[in-house]
C-alpha positions in Angstrom: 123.6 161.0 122.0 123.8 157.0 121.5 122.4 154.5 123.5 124.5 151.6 125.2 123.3 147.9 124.9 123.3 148.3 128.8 120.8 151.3 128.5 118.5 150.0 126.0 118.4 146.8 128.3 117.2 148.9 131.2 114.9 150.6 128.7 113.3 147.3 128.1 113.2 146.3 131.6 111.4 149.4 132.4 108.7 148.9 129.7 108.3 145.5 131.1 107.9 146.8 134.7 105.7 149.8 133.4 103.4 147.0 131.7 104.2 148.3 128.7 105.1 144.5 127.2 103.4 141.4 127.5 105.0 138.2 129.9 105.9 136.2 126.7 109.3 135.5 128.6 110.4 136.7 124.8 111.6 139.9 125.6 113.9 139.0 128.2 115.8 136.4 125.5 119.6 137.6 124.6 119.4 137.0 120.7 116.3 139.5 121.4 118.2 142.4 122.7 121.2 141.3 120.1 118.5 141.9 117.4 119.1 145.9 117.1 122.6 145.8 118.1 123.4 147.3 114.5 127.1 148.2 114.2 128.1 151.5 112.5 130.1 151.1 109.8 131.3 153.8 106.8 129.6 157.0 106.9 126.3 157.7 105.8 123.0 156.1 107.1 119.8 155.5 105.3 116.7 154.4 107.1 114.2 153.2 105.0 110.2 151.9 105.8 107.4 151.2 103.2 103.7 149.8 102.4 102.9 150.9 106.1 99.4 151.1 105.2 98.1 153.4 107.7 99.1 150.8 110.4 99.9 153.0 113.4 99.1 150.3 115.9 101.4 146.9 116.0 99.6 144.3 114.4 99.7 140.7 113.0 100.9 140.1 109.4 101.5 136.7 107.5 104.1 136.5 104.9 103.1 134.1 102.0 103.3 130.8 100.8 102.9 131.5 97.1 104.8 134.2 95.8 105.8 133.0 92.0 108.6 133.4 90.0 108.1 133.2 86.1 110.9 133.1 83.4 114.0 135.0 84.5 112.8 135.5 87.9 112.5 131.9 88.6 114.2 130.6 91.9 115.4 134.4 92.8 114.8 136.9 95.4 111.7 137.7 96.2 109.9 134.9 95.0 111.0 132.5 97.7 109.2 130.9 100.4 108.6 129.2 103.6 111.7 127.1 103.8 113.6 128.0 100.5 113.6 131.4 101.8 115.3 130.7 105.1 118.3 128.7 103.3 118.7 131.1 100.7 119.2 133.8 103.5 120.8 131.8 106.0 118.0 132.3 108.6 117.7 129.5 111.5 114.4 127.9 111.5 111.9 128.7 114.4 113.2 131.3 115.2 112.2 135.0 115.6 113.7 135.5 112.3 111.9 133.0 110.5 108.5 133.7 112.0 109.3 137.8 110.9 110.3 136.6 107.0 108.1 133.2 106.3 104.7 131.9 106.8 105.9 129.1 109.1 104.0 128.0 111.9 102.6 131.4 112.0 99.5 131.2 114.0 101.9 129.4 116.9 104.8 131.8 116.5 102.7 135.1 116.6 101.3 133.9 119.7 105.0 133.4 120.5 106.7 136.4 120.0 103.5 138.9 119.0 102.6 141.1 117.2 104.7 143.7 114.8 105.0 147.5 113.6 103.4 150.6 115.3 104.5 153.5 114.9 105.3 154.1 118.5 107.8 151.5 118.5 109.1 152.2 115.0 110.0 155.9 116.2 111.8 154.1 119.3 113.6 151.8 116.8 114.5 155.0 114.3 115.5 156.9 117.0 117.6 154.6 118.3 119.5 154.1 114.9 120.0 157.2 114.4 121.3 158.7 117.5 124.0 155.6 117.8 125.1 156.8 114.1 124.6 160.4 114.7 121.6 162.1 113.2 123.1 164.5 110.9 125.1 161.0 109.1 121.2 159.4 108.9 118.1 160.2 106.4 114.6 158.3 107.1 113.0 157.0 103.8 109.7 156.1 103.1 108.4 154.7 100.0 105.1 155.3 100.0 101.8 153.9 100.3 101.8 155.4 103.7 98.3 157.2 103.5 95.5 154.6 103.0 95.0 151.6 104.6 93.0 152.1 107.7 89.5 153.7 108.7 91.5 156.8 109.8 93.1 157.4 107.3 90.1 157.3 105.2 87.9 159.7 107.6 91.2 161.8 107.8 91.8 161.7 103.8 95.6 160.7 104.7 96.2 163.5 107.2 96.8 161.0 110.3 99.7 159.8 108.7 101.1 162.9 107.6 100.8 163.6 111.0 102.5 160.2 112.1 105.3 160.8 109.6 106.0 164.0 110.8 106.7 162.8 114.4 108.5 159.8 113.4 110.7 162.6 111.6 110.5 161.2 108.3 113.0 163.1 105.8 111.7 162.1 102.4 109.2 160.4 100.2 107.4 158.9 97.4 104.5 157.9 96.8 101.1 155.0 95.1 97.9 154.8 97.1 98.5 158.6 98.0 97.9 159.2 94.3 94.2 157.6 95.4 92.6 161.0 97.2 91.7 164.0 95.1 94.6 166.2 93.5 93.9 168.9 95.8 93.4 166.3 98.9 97.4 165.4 97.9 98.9 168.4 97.6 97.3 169.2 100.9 98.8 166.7 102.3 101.9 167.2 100.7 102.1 171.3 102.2 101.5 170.1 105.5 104.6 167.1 105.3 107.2 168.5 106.5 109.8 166.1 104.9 110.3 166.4 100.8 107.8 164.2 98.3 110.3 163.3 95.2 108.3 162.0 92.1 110.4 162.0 88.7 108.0 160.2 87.0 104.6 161.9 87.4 104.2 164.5 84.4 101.3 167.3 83.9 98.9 165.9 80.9 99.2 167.9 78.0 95.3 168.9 78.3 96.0 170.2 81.7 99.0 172.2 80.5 97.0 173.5 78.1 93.7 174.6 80.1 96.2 176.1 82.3 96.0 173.8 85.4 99.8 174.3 85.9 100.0 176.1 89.3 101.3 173.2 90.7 104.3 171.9 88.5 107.2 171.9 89.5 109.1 172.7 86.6 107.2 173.4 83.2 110.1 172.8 80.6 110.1 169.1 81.6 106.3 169.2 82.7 107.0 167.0 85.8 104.9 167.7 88.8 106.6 167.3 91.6 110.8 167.8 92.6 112.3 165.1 91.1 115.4 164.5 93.4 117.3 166.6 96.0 121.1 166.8 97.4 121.8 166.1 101.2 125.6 166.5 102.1 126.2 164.1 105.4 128.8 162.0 106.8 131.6 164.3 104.5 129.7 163.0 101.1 127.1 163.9 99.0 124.0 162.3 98.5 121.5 162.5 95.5 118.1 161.1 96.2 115.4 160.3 93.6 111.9 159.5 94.0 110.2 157.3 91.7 106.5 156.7 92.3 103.9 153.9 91.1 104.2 153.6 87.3 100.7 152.3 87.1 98.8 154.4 89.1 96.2 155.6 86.6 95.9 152.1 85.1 95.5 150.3 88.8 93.6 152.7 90.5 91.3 155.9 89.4 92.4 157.8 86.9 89.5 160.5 87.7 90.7 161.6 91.1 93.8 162.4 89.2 93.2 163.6 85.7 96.1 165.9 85.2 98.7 164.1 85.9 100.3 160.8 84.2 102.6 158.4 85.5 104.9 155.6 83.8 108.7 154.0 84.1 110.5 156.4 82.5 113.2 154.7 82.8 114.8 157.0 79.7 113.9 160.3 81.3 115.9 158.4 84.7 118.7 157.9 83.1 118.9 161.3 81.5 118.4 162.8 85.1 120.3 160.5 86.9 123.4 161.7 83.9 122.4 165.1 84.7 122.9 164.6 88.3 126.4 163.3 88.2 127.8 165.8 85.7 126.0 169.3 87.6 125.6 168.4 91.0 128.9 165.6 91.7 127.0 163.6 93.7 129.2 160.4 95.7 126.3 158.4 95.2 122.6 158.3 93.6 120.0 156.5 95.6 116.3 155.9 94.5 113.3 156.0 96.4 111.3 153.6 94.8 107.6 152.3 94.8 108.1 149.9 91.0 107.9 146.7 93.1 111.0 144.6 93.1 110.8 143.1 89.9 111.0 146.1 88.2 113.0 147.3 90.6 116.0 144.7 89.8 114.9 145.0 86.2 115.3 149.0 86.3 118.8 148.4 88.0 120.3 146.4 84.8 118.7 149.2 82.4 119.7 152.5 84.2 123.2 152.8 85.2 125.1 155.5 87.7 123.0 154.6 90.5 124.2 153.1 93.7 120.7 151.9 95.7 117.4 151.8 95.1 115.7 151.5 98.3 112.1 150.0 96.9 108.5 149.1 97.8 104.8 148.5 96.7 105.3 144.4 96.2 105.9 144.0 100.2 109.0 141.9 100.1 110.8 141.7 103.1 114.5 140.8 101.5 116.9 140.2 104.4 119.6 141.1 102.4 119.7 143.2 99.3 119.9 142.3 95.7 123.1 142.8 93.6 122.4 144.0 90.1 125.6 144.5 87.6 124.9 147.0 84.7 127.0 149.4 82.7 128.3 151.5 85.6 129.0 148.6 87.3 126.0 147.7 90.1 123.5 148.7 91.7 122.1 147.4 95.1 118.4 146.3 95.1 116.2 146.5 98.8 112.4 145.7 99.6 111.9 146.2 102.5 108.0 144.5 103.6 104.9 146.0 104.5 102.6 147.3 107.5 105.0 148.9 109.7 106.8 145.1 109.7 110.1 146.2 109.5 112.8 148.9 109.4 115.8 148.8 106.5 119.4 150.3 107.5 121.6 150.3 104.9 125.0 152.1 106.0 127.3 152.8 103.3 131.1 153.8 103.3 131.4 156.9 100.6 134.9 158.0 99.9 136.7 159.5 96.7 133.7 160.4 95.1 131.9 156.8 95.5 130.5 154.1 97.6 133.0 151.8 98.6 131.1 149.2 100.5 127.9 149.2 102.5 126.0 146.9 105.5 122.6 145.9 105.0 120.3 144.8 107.9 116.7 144.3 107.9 115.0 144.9 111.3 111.9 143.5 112.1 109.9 145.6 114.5 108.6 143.3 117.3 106.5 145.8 119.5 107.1 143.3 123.0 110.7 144.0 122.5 110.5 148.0 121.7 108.9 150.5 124.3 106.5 152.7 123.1 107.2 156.3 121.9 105.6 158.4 124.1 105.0 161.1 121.8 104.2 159.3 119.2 101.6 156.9 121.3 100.0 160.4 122.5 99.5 161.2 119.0 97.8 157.7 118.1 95.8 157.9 120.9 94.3 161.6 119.5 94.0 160.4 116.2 91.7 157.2 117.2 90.1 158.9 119.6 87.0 160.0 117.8 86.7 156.7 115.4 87.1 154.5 118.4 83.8 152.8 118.6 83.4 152.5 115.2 87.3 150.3 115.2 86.6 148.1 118.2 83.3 146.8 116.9 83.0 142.7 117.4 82.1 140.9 114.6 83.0 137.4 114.7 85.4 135.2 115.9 87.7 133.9 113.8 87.9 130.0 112.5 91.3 130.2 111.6 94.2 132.3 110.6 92.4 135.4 108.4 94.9 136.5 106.3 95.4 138.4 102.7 98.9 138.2 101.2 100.0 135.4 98.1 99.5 135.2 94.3 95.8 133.6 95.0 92.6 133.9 97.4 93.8 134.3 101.4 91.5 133.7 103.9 90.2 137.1 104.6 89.8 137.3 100.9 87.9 134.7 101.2 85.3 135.8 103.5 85.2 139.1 101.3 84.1 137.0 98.3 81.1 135.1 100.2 79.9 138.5 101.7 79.5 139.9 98.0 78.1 136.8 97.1 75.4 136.9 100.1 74.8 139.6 100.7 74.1 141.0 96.9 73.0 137.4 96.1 75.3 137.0 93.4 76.7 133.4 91.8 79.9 134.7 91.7 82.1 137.4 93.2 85.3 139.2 92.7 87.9 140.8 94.7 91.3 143.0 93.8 94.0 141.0 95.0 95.7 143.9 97.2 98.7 142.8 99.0 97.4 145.1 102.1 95.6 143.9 104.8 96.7 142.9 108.1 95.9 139.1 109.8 93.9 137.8 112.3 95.0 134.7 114.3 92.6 131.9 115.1 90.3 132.4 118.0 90.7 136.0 118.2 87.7 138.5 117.2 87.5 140.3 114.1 86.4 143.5 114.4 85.4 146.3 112.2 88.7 147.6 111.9 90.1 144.6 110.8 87.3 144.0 108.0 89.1 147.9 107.0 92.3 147.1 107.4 91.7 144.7 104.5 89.2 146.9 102.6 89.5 150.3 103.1 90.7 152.6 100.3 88.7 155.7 98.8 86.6 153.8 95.9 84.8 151.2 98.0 81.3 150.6 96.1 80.2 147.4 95.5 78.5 146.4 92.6 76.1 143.7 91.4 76.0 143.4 87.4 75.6 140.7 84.9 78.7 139.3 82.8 79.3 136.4 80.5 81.5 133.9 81.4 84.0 135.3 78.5 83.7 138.6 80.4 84.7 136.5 83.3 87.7 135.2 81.7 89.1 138.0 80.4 89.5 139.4 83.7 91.3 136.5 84.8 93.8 136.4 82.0 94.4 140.4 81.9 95.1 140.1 85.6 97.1 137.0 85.4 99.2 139.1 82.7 99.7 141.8 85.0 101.6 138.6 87.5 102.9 136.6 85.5 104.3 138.5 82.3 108.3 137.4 82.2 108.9 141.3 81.3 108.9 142.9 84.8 108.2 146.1 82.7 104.7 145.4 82.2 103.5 143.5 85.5 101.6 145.8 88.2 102.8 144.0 91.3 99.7 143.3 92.8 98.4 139.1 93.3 95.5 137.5 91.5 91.9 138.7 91.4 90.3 137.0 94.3 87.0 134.8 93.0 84.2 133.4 94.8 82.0 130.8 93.7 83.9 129.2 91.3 87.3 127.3 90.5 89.5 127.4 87.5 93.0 126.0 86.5 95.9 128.6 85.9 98.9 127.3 84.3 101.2 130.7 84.8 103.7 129.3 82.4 101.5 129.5 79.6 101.7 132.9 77.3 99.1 135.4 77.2 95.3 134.1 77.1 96.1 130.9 77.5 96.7 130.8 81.1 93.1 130.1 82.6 91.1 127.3 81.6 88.4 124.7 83.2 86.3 127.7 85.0 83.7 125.4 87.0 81.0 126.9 89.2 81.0 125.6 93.2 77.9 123.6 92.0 80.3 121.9 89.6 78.8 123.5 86.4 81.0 124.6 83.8 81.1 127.8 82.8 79.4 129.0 79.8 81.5 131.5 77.8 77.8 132.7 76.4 75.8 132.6 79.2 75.6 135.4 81.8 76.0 135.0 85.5 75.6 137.7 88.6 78.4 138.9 89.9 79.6 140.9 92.8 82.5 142.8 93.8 84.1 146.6 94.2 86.6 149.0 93.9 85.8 150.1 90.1 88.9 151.7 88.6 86.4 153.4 85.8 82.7 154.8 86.6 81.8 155.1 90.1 79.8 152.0 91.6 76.3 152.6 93.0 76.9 149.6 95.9 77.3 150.3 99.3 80.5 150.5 100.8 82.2 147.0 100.7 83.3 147.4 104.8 79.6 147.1 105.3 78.7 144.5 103.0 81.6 142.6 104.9 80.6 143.7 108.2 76.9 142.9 108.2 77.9 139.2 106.8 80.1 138.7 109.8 78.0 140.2 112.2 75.0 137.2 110.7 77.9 134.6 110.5 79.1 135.0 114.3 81.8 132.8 113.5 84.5 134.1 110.2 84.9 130.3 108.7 86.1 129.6 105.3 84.1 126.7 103.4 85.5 126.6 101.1 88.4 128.2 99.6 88.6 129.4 95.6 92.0 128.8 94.9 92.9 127.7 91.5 94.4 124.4 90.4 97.7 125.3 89.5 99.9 123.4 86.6 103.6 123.4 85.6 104.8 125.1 89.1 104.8 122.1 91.2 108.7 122.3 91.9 108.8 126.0 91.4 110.6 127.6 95.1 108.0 130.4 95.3 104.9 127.8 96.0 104.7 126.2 99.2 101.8 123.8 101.0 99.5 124.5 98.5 97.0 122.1 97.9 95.8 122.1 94.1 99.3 121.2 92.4 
C-alpha cells in the first residue's frame, strides 16, 4: 500500500511529537518533505545502498576536499569537489543538498540539519519506496562492505549486519571487507542471509581444487565459488543481476583468511557471461552489482558491452546523477552511491520490447531528523548494542576540531591515529592505511571509543613497531601512490594515500611511476636518509600477523592521556602540478 505526501507528513509530525526528532526547525521545512517525494516512472525499481560499514546508528560523515582526477579522469565524475561538484550537478549552495554531497561548511551545516544513515531510518526510507512503487516492481541492492566497520561487527564476526540486512529486507548482494573474516566465518554468514550473495569473479585456487576443498563451489566446470548472477521477472520484464566483488581483495587485505579463493576483474569471463545471459536466459536488461570502485566501474562499462547499469561501490562516491558510458552495445549507466548508511540510490527504469527504454535516477540522502525510526529495526539495534554498550560510549576526549577520515591524504582522525602510534610505541614515524571508512566527529563533541572503532576497526588490528630505511619508507609511498594515481583504472585499488606521521614529503601525482614522491623531511626538519633506518609504527599487516596490541587501544589510551583530540600538526604532503585540478579544494600545500 503507498503512502500519500499527506501521510508521510503526519508521519513526521508524529516522530516529532513522539521526541523521536530533534527541534532543528529543519524537519518542518517544505523542500524537506519534497526531498523523498520520488515519482514512479517505467516499471521496474532498483534500490540500491553500499560502504555502510557496520553503521547501524545515524552518524556524521564529511565528504572530501581532495578527491583527484589523473589523466582521462581529469575534471569528471567523481573526482569533483566542494564547489565544482555542486555546478556540475546543479545543486544550490547551502543547502541540504550541498551539506549531503560536499565538504562545505560542514561542521556548521551538520549542526544544521544533523546527522545521516541508520538503519532504522533507511528501512523507513526503503519501505517507503517500495510500497509507493509496489514491492513486487522493486529489488534492494547492496554492494557490499556491509560487515566490518564497527565494534559489533567485529565481536559479532559480521552477524549484526546480516541480521540488519535481513530486516531491512535486502534482496541481493556482493561483497569486499566481508572477504576479511575467515572462509568458514563467510559462508556462515552467507547461510544465514536470507537475500542472494552474487560473486562472478571469485574463483577456487587450483591448490584448493586439488586438495579437495571444493564443498563449497558453486559450479566446478568454471571453478567460481559463489552464484554468479540470478533472473528476477518484475514489473512485466526480466531482469538479470550480476555481482561483481572486490577485484583486489587478496592484494589489499589478507590473503590468509582466504586462501582458497582468488579474485580479479575478469572483465573477459563478464563479458562471456554477460553474452551467455542474453542468448539463454533473454533477459530485458543486465544490471551489475558492483564493488570495482567507480573508476573502474566507468572503465569496465566502455570494455564490456550488453549491460544496461552497473549499480557500484567501494570508492564512496555519492554521484547525484549517474554516469553515461557509450560502448559497443550502445551504453551503459554508471552509479556510486556513497558510504555509511549516507544515502539510498533509486534508479527506476522503463523496460519494454526486450530493453530499457529510459530510466530516473535520484540519489536520496538519509537525514535521520527527517525519517522516523523503524520500529523493528530500532528494536533490533538496540539488542545488538546491548551487551557492547559500555565498551561504545566510553569518553575519551573532546574534540579540537572536525575529526574526520575521507580524501586522497591525512584527515584529521587520521591524524590523531598517526601520533598515537608514534607515542605510544615511541616511534619517529608512523603509518596508517588510508581507508575511506570511518565516520566524523564535529568540533566540541566527545570522542568516544566507538568512534576511535568506527575508524579502526577491522579483523587484522595489530600494531607494529619495526625498523625501516628510509628507501623502505619510500617505496611504500610510491606503490601506494600507484595504486591512486595510475591513469589505467584497471590497476588502482580505490583506497586514498597511506596516512604518515612524523614526516612531510612532496607528491607530484602527475609524475609516472617512482617518481611521484620526493623531499621526505622529518617533523624535526631532517631529511630523510634513504640508508639510514628510522622506527616506525603502524598496523593492519596484509602479510604475517603483527605482534602489537590492537590499534583501538593504542588510540584509545593516547586520547584518554591527551583529554583533548587536537591536531598539531597535520602530515599532508606538498602537492605539485594539481593546483587547478577540480578534485582539490582548500588545501593548503599547493
Amino acid at each position: 500500500m503507498s503512502m500519500s505526501r499527506r501521510e508521510f507528513a503526519q508521519l513526521m509530525g508524529l516522530a516529532g511529537a513522539a521526541g523521536l526528532l530533534p527541534t532543528t526547525g529543519f524537519a518542518a521545512k517544505k523542500q524537506s518533505a519534497d526531498l523523498y517525494e520520488v515519482p514512479n516512472f517505467g516499471n521496474v525499481r532498483l534500490l540500491h545502498i553500499t560502504d555502510c560499514h557496520a553503521q547501524l546508528l545515524p552518524v556524521y560523515f564529511r565528504e572530501p576536499n581532495v578527491n583527484l582526477g589523473i589523466g582521462p579522469a581529469y575534471g569528471k565524475a567523481p573526482h569533483l569537489v566542494g564547489d565544482k561538484l555542486l555546478n556540475h550537478f546543479g545543486i544550490a549552495p547551502n543547502t541540504l543538498e550541498a551539506h549531503a554531497f560536499s565538504y562545505l561548511k560542514f561542521n556548521e551545516a551538520a549542526q544544521k540539519y544533523g546527522k545521516v544513515g541508520g538503519f532504522a531510518h533507511i528501512k523507513t526510507l526503503v519501505n517507503r519506496l517500495r510500497e509507493g512503487y509496489g514491492r513486487d516492481k522493486t529489488l534492494l541492492l547492496d554492494g557490499g562492505d556491509t560487515w566490518q566497520g564497527s565494534g559489533t561487527s567485529y565481536k559479532t564476526r559480521g552477524m549484526d549486519m546480516v541480521k540488519a540486512t535481513n530486516e531491512l529486507g535486502v534482496d541481493i548482494m556482493t561483497g569486499h571487507w566481508e572477504f576479511t573474516y575467515h572462509q568458514e566465518e563467510i559462508l556462515n554468514n552467507i547461510k544465514a542471509f536470507n537475500g542472494e550473495f552474487l560473486a562472478h569473479n571469485v574463483m577456487i585456487t587450483e591448490d584448493a581444487l586439488f586438495e579437495g576443498a571444493d564443498e563449497y563451489i558453486f559450479d566446478e566446470d568454471s571453478g567460481r565459488v559463489f552464484k554468479p548472477y540470478m533472473m528476477r521477472e518484475m514489473g512485466g520484464a526480466r531482469v538479470a543481476i550480476i555481482g561483481q566483488a572486490f577485484p583486489r581483495t587478496k592484494i589489499a587485505n589478507p590473503a590468509r583468511f582466504i586462501p582458497d579463493w582468488s579474485f580479479d576483474i575478469f572483465d573477459r569471463e563478464l563479458q562471456e557471461l554477460v553474452d551467455q545471459i542474453r542468448a539463454e536466459e533473454k533477459p530485458d536488461a543486465v544490471v551489475v552489482i558492483s564493488h570495482n570502485g567507480m573508476d573502474v566501474d566507468l572503465a569496465m562499462a566502455s570494455r564490456v558491452s550488453g549491460i544496461d547499469v552497473i549499480l557500484g561501490g567501494h570508492t564512496h562516491d555519492g554521484m547525484p546523477q549517474p554516469t553515461v558510458v557509450k560502448n559497443n552495445a550502445g551504453q551503459t549507466l554508471v552509479c556510486n552511491v556513497g558510504s555509511n548508511g549516507k544515502f539510498v540510490g533509486v534508479m527506476d527504469l522503463d523496460i519494454r520490447n526486450g530493453k530499457v527504454q529510459g530510466f530516473n535516477y535520484r540519489l536520496l540522502p538519509v537525514f535521520s531528523e527527517l525519517l522516523a525510526p523503524d520500529p523493528a529495526m530500532a528494536k533490533l539495534i538496540t539488542d545488538i548494542r546491548a551487551p557492547y554498550t559500555d565498551w561504545l560510549n566510553e569518553e575519551l576526549a573532546v574534540a579540537d576540531e572536525v575529526m574526520f577520515r575521507r580524501g586522497n591524504f591525512n584527515g584529521t582522525f587520521d591524524q590523531v591515529i598517526c601520533d598515537a602510534l608514534r607515542e605510544q610505541l615511541d616511534a619517529q614515524v608512523s603509518l596508517s592505511p588510508g581507508f575511506r571508512w570511518g565516520t566524523s566527529v564535529l568540533e566540541g563533541q566527545m570522542v568516544r571509543m566507538e568512534h576511535v572503532l568506527d575508524q579502526t576497526c577491522l579483523t587484522y588490528p595489530e600494531t607494529y613497531a619495526r625498523n625501516m630505511k628510509g628507501s623502505d619508507l619510500k617505496l611504500i609511498l610510491e606503490d601506494v601512490a600507484d595504486n591512486i594515481f595510475n591513469p589505467e583504472p584497471y590497476l588502482q585499488s580505490g583506497g586514498d594515500m597511506v596516512r604518515v606521521g612524523g614526516f612531510d614529503y612532496v607528491c607530484d601525482p602527475m609524475k609516472p611511476v617512482g617518481q611521484r614522491i620526493s623531499e621526505m623531511t622529518l617533523d624535526n626538519g631532517e631529511k630523510i636518509d634513504m640508508n639510514k633506518e628510522y622506527k616506525v609504527a603502524g598496523w593492519a599487516t596484509v602479510g604475517a600477523r603483527s605482534e602489537g596490541p590492537d590499534i583501538w587501544d593504542v588510540t584509545a589510551n593516547y586520547l584518554r592521556d591527551k583529554k583533548v583530540a587536537r591536531i598539531s600538526k597535520l602530515n599532508t604532503p606538498k602537492l605539485k602540478n594539481v593546483a587547478n585540478n577540480p578534485g582539490i579544494a582548500a588545501y593548503a600545500k599547493l
